[in-house]
C-alpha positions in Angstrom: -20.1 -7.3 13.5 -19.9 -11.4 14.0 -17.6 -12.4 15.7 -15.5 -14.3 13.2 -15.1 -10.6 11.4 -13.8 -9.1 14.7 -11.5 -12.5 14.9 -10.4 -11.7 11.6 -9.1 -7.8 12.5 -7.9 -9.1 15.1 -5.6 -11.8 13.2 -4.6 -9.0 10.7 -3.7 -6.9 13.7 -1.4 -9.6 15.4 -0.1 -10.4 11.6 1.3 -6.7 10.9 2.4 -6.1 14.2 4.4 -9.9 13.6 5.4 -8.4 10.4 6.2 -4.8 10.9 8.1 -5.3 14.0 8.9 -9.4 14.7 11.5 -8.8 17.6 9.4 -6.5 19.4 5.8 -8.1 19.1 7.8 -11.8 20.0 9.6 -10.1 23.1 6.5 -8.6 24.4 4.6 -12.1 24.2 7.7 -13.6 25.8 7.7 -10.5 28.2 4.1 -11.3 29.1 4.4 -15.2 29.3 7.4 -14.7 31.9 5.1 -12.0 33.7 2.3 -14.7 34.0 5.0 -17.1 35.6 6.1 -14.8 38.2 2.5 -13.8 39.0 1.8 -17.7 39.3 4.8 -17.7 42.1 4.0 -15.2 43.9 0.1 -15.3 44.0 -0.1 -17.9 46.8 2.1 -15.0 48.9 -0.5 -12.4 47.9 -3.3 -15.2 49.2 -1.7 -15.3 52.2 -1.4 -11.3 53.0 -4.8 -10.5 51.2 -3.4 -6.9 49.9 -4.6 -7.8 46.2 -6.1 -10.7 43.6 -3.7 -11.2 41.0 -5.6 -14.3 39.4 -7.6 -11.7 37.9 -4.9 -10.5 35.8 -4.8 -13.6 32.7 -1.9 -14.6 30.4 -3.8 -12.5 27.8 -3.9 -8.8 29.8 0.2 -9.5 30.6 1.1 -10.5 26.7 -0.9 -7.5 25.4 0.7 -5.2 27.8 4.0 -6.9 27.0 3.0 -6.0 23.4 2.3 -2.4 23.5 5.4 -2.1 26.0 7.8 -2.9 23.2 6.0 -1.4 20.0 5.5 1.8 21.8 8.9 3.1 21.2 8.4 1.8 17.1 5.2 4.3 17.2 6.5 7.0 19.1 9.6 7.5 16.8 7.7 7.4 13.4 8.5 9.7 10.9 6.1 12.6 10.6 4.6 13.6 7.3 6.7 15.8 5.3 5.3 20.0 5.6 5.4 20.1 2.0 2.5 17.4 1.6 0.8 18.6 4.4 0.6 22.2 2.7 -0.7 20.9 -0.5 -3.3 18.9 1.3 -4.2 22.0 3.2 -4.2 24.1 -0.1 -6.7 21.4 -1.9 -8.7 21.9 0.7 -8.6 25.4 1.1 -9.8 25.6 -3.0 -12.4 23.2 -1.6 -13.7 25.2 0.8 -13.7 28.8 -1.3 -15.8 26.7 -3.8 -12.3 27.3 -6.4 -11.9 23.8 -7.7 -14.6 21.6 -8.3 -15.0 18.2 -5.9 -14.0 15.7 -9.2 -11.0 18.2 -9.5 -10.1 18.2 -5.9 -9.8 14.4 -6.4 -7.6 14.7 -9.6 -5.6 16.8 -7.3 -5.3 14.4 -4.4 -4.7 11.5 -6.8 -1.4 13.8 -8.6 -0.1 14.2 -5.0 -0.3 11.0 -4.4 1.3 10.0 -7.4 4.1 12.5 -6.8 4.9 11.4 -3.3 5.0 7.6 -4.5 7.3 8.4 -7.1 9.8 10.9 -4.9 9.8 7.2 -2.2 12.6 4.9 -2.1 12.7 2.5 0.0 15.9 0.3 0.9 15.4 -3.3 0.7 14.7 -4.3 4.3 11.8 -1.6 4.3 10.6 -2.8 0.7 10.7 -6.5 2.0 8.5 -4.9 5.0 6.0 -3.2 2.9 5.4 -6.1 0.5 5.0 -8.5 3.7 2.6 -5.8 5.1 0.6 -5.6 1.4 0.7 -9.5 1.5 -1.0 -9.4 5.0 -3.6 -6.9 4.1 -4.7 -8.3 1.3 -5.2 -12.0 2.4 -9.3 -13.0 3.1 -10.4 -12.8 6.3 -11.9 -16.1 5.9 -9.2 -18.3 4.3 -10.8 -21.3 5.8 -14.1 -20.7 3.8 -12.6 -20.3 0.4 -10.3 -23.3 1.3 -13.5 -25.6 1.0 
């Protein structure tokens, strides 16, 4: 991978987290900007007593910690898959596995489940504003600058 590819997940990575949770992802960079502060105060203390080397620790470990801190709690309480789906994946695969169903069938089967569980969704409209924002960001080039010239 170049490095303007791994610059690019990157980006998308900051971008959903921005648009899947704003408050959190801007309170843990504000989190870790106020962290960075305090370690700038009391660094010259920790100098002085030699006990440990906080310059080590940049602005960039602190804001990424900041970040996790507060979408941690967004990823923990996720809603889990519903048993239903999860048995009708498990039983395509099962047919797959006795040799029942044929692999193009298996995918006609997957593709009807999917269709199923798109049409049983509803979203309200906060959460559909979120998932067109998140389709949005997903779907932009990786290299916008590049096709801008």
């Amino acid at each position: 991978m170049t490095q303007d590819q791994i610059s690019g997940m990157f980006r998308k990575a900051i971008n959903v987290l921005f648009v899947s949770n704003p408050r959190g992802t801007s309170i843990g960079v504000l989190i870790g900007v106020l962290l960075d502060g305090l370690l700038g105060l009391i660094s010259p203390m920790t100098k002085l007593w030699g006990w440990a080397n906080i310059s080590a620790i940049k602005i960039w470990h602190l804001m990424a910690g900041g970040v996790v801190i507060m979408n941690l709690p967004t990823y923990l309480t996720r809603k889990k898959v519903d048993p239903s789906i999860l048995n009708a994946i498990d039983y395509i695969e099962e047919q797959k596995k006795n040799r029942t169903i044929t692999g193009w069938q298996a995918s006609q089967m997957y593709r009807n489940l999917h269709q199923k569980v798109l049409e049983s969704v509803t979203l309200d409209d906060r959460t559909q504003a979120t998932a067109n924002s998140l389709q949005a960001v997903s779907t932009e080039p990786i290299d916008s600058e590049k096709h801008d010239k």
